[in-house]
N, C-alpha and C positions, 0 to 999 in steps of 0.2 A: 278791162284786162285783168284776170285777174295772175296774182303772181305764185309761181309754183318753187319750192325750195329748190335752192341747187341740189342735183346729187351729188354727195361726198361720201368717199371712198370707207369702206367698214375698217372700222379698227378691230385688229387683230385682239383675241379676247386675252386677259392680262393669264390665265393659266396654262397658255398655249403658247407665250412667249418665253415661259419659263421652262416647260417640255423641250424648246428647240434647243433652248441654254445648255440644258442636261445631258441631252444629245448629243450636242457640237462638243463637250466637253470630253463626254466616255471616248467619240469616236480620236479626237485630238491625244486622247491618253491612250489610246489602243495604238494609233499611228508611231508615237512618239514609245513606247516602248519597242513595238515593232523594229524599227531607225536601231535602238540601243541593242537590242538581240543580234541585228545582225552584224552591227559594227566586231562586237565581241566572238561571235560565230565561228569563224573564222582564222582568230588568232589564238585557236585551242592547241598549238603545235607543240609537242611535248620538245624540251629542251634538254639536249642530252649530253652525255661527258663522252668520248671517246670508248671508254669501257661499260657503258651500255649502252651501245648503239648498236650490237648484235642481236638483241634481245626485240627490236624493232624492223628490222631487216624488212625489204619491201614498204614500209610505212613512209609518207611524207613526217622527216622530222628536222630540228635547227641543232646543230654540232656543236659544242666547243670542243675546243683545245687549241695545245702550243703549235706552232708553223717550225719542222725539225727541217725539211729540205724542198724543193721547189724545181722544177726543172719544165721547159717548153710555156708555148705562150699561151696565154684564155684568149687572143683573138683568133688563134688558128681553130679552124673544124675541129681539131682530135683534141683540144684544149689544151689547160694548164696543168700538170700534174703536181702536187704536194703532197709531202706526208704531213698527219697532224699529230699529237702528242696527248695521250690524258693528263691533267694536272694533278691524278694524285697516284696514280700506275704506272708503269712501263708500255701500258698497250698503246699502238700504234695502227692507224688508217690511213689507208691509200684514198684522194680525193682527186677526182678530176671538174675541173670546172670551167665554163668559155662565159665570158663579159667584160666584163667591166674589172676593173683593179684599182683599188685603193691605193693612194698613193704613200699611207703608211705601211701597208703591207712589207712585207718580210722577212728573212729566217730567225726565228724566235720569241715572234712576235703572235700573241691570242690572237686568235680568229673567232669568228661563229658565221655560219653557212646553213642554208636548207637545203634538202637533198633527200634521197632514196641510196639505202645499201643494200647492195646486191651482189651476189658472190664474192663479199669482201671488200668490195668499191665501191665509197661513198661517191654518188655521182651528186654533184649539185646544179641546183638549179641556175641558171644565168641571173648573174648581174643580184646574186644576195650575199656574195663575201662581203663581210664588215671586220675590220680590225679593231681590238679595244685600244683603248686609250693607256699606255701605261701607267703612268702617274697615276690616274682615279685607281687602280687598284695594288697599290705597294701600299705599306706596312708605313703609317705615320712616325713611328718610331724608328725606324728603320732608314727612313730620309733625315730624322732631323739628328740622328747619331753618326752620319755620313758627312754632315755639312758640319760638324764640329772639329 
């Protein structure tokens, strides 16, 4: 009887291991950048002060300003109506908005909102009113000349 080698399996040739390496690498860094584009994409929303927000009229854009008056609710259909205030003008916008409400919300207190203006009426979008934080934005001098 005579004996015949086993057949075993062809190993892959050593510069064709390194082609796949190269490969899996470019397309892993094509992916992974891709991922980082579009994370960023998206939050290109110009951020605006009350006194140019005319200049943008129909655009999706994010508001600040002061909260001067407030009346009706954002859970009703026709929402909540406020006015907002520029922090270094007199200009004032009308904003109506239906969601959700911050429990720090109101009168006097920053706000910042997304939305569309449109003949003069910032509408925003549901459920993006955020109220700032007092304290993080007052004058460090100014608190500890207070507490004296």
């Amino acid at each position: 009887m005579s004996e015949t080698p086993a057949a075993t399996p062809e190993q892959p040739k050593q510069g064709f291991r390194h082609v796949r390496l190269v490969v899996a690498l470019v397309v892993a860094s094509l992916l992974g950048t891709f991922a980082v584009y579009t994370a960023f994409a998206d939050s290109s929303i110009p951020v605006l002060m009350v006194a140019q927000a005319q200049a943008y009229e129909g655009e999706k854009v994010r508001l600040e300003g002061k909260v001067l008056q407030t009346s009706g609710d954002a859970s009703d259909p026709s929402g909540m109506r406020f006015t907002v205030k520029d922090y270094k003008s007199s200009e004032t916008l009308q904003v109506v908005y239906t969601g959700s409400v911050p429990d720090a919300y109101k009168v006097g207190r920053d706000v910042v909102i997304d939305g569309t203006l449109k003949n003069g009426v910032f509408t925003a979008v549901p459920d993006t009113l955020v109220t700032k934080c007092p304290s993080k934005y007052t004058d460090k001098a100014t608190t500890s000349d207070t507490k004296s």
